[in-house]
C-alpha positions in Angstrom: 38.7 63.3 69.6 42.2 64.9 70.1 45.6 63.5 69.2 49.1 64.9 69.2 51.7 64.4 66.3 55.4 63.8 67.1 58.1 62.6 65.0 55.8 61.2 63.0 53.9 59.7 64.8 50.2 60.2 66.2 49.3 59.7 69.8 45.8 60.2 71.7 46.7 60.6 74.9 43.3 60.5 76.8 42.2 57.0 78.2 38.9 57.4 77.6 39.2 58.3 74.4 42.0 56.2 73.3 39.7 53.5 74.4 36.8 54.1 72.4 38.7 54.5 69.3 40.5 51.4 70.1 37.2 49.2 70.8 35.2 50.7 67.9 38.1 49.8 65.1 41.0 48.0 67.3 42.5 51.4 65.7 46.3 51.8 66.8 48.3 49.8 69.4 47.5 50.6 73.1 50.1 51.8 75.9 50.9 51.4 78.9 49.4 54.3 80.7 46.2 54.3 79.0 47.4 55.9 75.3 47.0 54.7 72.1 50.0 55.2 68.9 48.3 55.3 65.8 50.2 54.9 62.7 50.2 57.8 60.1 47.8 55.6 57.6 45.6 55.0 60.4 46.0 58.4 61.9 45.2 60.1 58.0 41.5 57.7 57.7 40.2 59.0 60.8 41.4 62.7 60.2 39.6 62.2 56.9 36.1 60.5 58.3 35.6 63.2 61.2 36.5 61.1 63.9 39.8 62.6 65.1 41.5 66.3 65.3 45.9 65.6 64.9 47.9 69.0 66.3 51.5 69.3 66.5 53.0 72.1 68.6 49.7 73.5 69.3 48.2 73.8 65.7 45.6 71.7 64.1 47.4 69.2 61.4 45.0 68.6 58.4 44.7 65.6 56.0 46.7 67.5 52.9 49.8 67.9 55.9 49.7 63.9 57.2 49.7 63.1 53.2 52.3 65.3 52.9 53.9 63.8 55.6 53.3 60.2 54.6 54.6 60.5 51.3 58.0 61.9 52.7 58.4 59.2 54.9 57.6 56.4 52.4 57.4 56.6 48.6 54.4 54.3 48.6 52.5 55.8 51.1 49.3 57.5 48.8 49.2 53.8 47.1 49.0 52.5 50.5 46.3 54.3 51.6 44.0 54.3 49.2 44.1 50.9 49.8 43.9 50.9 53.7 40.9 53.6 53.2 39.4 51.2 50.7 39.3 48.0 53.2 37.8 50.0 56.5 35.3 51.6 54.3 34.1 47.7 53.3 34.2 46.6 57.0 37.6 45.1 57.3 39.9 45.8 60.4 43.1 46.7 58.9 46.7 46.6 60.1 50.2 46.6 59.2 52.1 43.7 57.5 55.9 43.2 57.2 57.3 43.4 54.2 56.5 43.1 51.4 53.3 42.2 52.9 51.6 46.0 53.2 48.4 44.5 54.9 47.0 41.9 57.3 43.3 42.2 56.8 40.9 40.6 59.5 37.2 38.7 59.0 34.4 41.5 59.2 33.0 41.8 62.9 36.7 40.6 64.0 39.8 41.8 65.1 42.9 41.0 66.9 43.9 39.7 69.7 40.4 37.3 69.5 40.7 37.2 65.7 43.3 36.0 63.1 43.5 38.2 59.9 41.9 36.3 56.7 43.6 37.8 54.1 47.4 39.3 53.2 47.2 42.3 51.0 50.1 43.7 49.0 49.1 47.7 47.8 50.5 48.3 44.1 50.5 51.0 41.5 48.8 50.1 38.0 52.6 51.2 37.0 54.8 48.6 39.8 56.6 46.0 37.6 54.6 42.4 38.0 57.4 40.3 39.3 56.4 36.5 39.2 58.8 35.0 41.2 58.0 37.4 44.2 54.4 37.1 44.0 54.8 33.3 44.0 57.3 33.6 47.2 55.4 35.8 49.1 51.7 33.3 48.0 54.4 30.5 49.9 54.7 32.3 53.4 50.7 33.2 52.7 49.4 29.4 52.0 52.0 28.6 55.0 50.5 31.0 57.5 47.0 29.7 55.8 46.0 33.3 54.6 44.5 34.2 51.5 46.7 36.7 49.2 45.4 39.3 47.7 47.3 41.9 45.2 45.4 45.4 45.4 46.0 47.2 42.0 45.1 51.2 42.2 45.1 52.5 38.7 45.9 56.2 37.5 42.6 57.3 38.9 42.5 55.8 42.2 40.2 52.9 41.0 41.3 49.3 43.0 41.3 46.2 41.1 41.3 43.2 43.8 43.2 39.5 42.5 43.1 36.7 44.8 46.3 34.8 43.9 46.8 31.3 44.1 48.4 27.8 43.2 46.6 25.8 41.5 47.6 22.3 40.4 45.6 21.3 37.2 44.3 17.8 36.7 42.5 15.9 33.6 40.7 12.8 32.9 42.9 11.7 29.5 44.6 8.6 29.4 48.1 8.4 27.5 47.2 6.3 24.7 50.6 5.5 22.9 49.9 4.3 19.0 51.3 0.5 18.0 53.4 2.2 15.1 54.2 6.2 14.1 52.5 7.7 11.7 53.6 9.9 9.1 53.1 12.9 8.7 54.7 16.3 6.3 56.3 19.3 7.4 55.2 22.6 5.7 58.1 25.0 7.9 55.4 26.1 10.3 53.2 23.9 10.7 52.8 19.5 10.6 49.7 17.7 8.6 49.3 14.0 8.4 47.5 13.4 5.0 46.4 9.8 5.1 43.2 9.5 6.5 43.1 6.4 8.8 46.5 7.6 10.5 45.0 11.3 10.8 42.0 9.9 12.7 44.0 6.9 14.4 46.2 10.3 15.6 43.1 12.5 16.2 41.1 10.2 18.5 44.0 9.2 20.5 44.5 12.1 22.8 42.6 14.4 20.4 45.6 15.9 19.0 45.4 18.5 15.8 42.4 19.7 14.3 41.0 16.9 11.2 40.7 19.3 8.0 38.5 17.2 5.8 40.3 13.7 6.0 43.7 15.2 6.9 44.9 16.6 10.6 46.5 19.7 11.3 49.2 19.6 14.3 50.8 22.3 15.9 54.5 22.5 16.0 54.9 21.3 19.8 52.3 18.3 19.6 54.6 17.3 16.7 57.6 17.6 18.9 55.9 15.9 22.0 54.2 12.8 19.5 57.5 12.5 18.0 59.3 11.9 21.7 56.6 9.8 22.6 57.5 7.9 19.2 54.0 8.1 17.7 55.2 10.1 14.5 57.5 10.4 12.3 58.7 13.7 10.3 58.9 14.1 6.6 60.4 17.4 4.8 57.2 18.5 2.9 59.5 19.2 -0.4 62.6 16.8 -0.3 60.5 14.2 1.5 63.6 13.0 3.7 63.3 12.2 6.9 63.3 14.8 9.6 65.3 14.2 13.0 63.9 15.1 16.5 66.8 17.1 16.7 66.6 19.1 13.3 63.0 18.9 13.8 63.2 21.7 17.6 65.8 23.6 15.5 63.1 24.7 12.9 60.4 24.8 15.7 62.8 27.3 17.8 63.5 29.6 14.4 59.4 29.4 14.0 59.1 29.9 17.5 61.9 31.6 20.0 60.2 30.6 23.2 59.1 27.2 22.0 61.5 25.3 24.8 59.5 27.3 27.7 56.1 26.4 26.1 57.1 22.8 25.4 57.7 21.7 28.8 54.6 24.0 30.1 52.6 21.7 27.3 54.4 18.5 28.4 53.7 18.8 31.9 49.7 19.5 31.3 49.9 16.6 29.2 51.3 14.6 32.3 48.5 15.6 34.0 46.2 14.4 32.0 45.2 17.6 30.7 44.1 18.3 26.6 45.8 21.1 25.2 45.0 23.1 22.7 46.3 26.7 21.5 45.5 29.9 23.2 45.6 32.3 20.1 42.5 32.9 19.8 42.3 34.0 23.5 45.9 36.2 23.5 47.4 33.0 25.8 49.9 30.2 24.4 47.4 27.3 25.4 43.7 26.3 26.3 43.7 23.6 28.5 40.4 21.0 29.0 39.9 18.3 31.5 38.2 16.1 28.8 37.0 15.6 25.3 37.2 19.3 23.8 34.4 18.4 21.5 32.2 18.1 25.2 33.7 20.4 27.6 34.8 24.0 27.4 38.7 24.4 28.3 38.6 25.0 31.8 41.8 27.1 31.8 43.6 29.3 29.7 47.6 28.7 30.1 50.4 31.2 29.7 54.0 30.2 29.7 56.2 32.5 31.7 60.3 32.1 32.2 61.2 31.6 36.2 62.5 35.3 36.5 59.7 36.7 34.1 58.8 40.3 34.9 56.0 42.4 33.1 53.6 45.2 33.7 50.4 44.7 35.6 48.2 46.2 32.5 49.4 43.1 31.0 47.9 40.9 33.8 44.2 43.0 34.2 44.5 42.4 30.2 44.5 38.6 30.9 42.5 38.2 33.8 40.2 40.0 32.1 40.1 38.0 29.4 39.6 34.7 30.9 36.9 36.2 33.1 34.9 37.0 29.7 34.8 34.0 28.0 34.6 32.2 31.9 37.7 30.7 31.9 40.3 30.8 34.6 44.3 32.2 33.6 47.4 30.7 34.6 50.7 31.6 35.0 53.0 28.6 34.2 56.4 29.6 35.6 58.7 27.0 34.5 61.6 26.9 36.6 63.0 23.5 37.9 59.5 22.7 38.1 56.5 24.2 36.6 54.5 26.5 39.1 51.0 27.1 38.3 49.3 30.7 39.5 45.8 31.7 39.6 45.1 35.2 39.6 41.3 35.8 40.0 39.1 39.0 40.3 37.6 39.5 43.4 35.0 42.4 45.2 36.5 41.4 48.9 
């Protein structure tokens, strides 16, 4: 089928044809008059899958010229496409978002006016920056329109890498179980251990805090800091044995630990949840997180603790993602802002 290109844009002017590219695809936006516009993106995939011939002033356009042409108009236009190309060749009726959305992407078999798109799709480079905040404003307007978001990834070789992205608001099944009186424990500079036995396990079985060694119990810095709020223990210096201060306590937690503020309030509010957590470092994350008894479940999530303006390098997230997915564990992204915004991103074959 013929078309015409004109300031940049691609126009088949016969009715009949116009029509059957139309019904076969819901290709382009019809006219009035019978002709249907076809954006460049759309204009390139049908170029490129035999189905249409583009000329401009009498000569035939080919696919290298409307790339070309696309990427002078728009800097993300390849990125784009692949993407777009990627979607019709798996059945999907694809069209235009406003951005930043690049994509509104319909059921299979549907399309619109009948149909309402099922997913929003944003096209990135391997190589975009991985801006939190933005992905969690933009997941907003989608779980507002009730669309699923998905962040198409195209690496250095034009391979796509689909996340669904997603809140997710984690629950547990502990109980708070304050103690009747603190228990003691030693501080070592980087990390806590209670050495009596019958306050280690009195500590231990409580909310399954630390790790028992023997007949002592190993804590991590920030379940010392959160038992100690909670008035459950108290801190002695492991060599002058004085007494240790919340306060003088987070100072030497902080010089261990820069980012132990942003982690402590990601591990308090999982804790309010009713969530058990437990480090990540074995995993590359900050925490693992189980609904239950650790010693009877598997942690259902793996928890990393992100700044409210955080922004990385989406190697970083395939790295994570990929991760979890290996040892079948979800990740997320606790953004921790005025309140703590938990984001699922999950890999996907749309």
């Amino acid at each position: 089928m013929s078309a015409v290109l004109k300031d940049g844009e691609i126009e088949i002017l016969d009715e009949s044809e116009a029509s059957q590219i139309y019904n076969k695809g819901f290709f382009g936006k019809p006219r009035s008059g019978g002709s249907l516009k076809l954006e460049l993106i759309e204009g390139l995939y049908l170029v490129e899958s035999g189905r249409l011939e583009v000329e401009m002033g009498g000569k035939k356009v080919d696919a290298n010229t409307l790339i070309r042409l696309g990427h002078k108009r728009e800097g993300n236009f390849e990125i784009r496409y692949l993407v777009y190309r990627d979607m019709r060749k798996r059945g999907y009726v694809v069209k235009s978002g406003v951005g930043p959305l690049d994509f509104r992407v319909y059921p299979r078999g549907g399309g619109p006016p009948s149909a309402t798109s099922k997913y929003w799709v944003i096209a990135l480079s391997e190589r975009m920056v991985f801006d939190l905040k933005g992905l969690i404003g933009l997941l907003d307007r989608a779980v507002a329109a009730r669309k699923s978001l998905l962040a198409a990834v195209v690496d250095e070789e034009g391979d796509l890498t689909y996340y669904k992205v997603s809140r997710i608001s984690p629950k547990g099944r502990t109980v708070e179980r304050k103690t009747k009186s603190p228990a003691e424990a030693l501080f070592f500079g980087d990390r806590v251990m209670i050495l009596d036995p019958g306050e280690a396990r009195r500590i231990h079985e409580s909310e399954f805090f630390g790790r028992l060694i023997g007949r002592r119990l190993q804590l991590s810095l920030i379940e010392t800091a959160f038992l100690m709020k909670r008035g459950d223990l108290r801190v002695v210096n492991g060599r002058t044995g004085r007494m240790i201060s919340q306060t003088t306590f987070l100072k030497e937690a902080i010089k261990a630990q820069a980012d132990f503020r942003m982690r402590f309030k990601v591990y308090e509010d999982l804790k309010r949840r009713g969530i058990v957590v437990k480090t990540g470092f074995k995993y590359g994350s900050h925490f693992r997180a189980y609904k239950g008894d650790p010693g009877s479940h598997h942690a259902k999530y793996l928890v990393h603790s992100f700044p409210a303006n955080y922004k990385g390098m989406w190697p970083e997230v395939s790295r994570a993602v990929r991760l979890a997915h290996g040892v079948k564990k979800d990740i997320l992204f606790g953004r921790v802002g005025r309140e703590i915004d938990y984001v699922r991103l999950y890999r996907i074959r749309p």
